[in-house]
C-alpha positions, 0 to 999 in steps of 0.5 A: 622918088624915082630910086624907090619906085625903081626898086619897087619894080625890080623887087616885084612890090607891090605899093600904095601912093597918095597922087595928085590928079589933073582936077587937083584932088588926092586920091590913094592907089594900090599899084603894081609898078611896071616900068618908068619911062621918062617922067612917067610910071606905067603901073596896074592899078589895083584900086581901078583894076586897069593899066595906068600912067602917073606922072611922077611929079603928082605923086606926093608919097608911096608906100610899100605894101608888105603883102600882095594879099593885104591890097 
């Protein structure tokens, strides 16, 4: 997982996650990935339209996104 949001973030991808939340519900994401620092991704998201932190663990699948313009 790490190996492939790490790529996403030197090729400038833009990906979808499905992410396990701390009140136990999935939900889909559109991000931006920024960095990875420990066991965390700092990542805009566009689904929020704000800078947020995942845990790495809860997420469950990424995906690319082909097209910044299809987000």
């Amino acid at each position: 997982m790490k190996r492939q949001l790490q790529r996403a973030i030197q090729q400038h991808q833009y990906i979808r996650i499905i992410y396990l939340g701390s009140d136990g519900r999935t939900t889909q994401r559109t991000l931006r990935p920024i960095e990875i620092s420990d066991d965390r991704l700092k990542a805009y998201c566009l689904t929020r339209k704000a800078p947020r932190v995942f845990v790495i663990d809860n997420i469950l699948a990424v995906q690319s996104v082909a097209n910044r313009h299809a987000v």
